[in-house]
N, C-alpha and C positions, 0 to 999 in steps of 0.2 A: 504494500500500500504506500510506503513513504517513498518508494519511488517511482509510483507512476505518480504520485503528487509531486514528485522533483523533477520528471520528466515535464509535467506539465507547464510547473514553473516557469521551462527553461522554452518550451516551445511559442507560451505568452510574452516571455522578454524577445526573443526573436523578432515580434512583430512590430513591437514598440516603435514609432516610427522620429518620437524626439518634440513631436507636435502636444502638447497641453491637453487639448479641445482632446484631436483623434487617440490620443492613447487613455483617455478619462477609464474607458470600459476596462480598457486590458487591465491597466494599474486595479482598477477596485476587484477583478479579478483573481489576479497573483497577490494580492494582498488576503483574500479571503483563504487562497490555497496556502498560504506561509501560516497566517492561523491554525490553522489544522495540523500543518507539520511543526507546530511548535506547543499543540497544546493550548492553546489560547482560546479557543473554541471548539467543544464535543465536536467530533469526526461527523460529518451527512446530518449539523444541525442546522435549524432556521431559526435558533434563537439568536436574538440581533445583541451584539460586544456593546456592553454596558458606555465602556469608556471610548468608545469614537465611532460608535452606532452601523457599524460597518454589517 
């Protein structure tokens, strides 16, 4: 599991294009994925991170 979550990681910063606006999605994506592989938020949950509502 912790590394198709790092696989995936690394396939969203791939895309990153350097633009603010267009990378908005991928960023709040890989950040939800770094969550998960750090413990930060229960694995496959929809409960929303108290501390920066992500």
């Amino acid at each position: 599991m912790k590394e198709e979550i790092e696989k995936e990681i690394a396939e969203l910063e791939a895309k990153l294009t350097g633009n603010m606006f267009e990378d908005m999605e991928l960023k709040d994506k890989i950040h939800n994925l770094k969550m998960k592989l750090t413990g930060t938020r229960p694995m496959n949950s929809e409960i929303e991170c108290v501390g920066c509502g992500s």
